[in-house]
C-alpha positions, 0 to 999 in steps of 0.5 A: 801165604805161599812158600818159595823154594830157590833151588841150587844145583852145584854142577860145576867146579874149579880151584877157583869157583863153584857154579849152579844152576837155579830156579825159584819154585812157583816164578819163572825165575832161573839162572846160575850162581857163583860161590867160592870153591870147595870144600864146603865148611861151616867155619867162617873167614875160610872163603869157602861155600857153605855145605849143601843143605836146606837154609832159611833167610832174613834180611841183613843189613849190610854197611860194606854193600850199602847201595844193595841194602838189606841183603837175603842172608842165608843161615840154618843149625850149622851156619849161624846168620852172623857168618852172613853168607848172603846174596849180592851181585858179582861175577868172579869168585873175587867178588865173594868170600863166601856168599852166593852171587846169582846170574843170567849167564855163565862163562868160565869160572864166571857168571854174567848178568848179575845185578839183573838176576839179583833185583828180579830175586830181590824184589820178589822177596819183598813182595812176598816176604822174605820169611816166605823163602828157603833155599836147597842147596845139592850137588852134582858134579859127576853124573846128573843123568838120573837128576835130569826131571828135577828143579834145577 
């Protein structure tokens, strides 16, 4: 079976937000995503983005987000899966307290197109299987110059 990679590219960020660039190896896939400012903690209940790193994902049931239940649910050695960082639609950095929020577009602080971008991701996951998938998380504030020729 074939294993997916989503990449996420930290490019920008304010006091308020944090947005990425992102693509799914192996789809035609990409867009952004909004997470919470910095800095990155491994701490919970802080509404702070997790650190850059690899992270694997399972599903979590979630009975806040019932109609987009199961959610992908982010966790490695330092982020346990009970922080449940996961991945739902939302569009301003008030949508999330420490989850990561995908979109087709990308405004000031903000992202568009949300749930579109979050069912292409979601379904995808379904079909080939959630254990199937990992997610890279790097940042790229200052100069992404020399970046330039690798996934987003």
């Amino acid at each position: 079976m074939m294993s997916y990679t989503i990449f996420i590219k930290r490019l920008w960020q304010s006091e308020k937000s944090t947005i990425s660039e992102s693509s799914i190896s192996g789809t035609e896939i990409s867009g952004y995503f909004l997470e919470r400012p910095g800095p990155d903690t491994t701490e919970a209940n802080l509404r702070k983005r997790i650190p850059d790193g690899a992270y694997s994902l399972k599903w979590y049931a979630s009975s806040r987000m019932r109609k987009f239940s199961p959610l992908p649910n982010l966790f490695n050695a330092s982020v346990p899966s009970s922080r449940a960082i996961l991945i739902h639609p939302g569009n301003v950095p008030a949508d999330t307290d420490g989850c990561l929020l995908p979109g087709k577009s990308k405004g000031d602080g903000r992202i568009g197109q949300s749930l579109g971008l979050y069912e292409e991701i979601k379904q995808l996951m379904v079909d080939k299987g959630i254990e199937n998938f990992n997610v890279l998380i790097t940042s790229c504030y200052v100069d992404c110059k020399k970046w330039k020729n690798t996934p987003a």
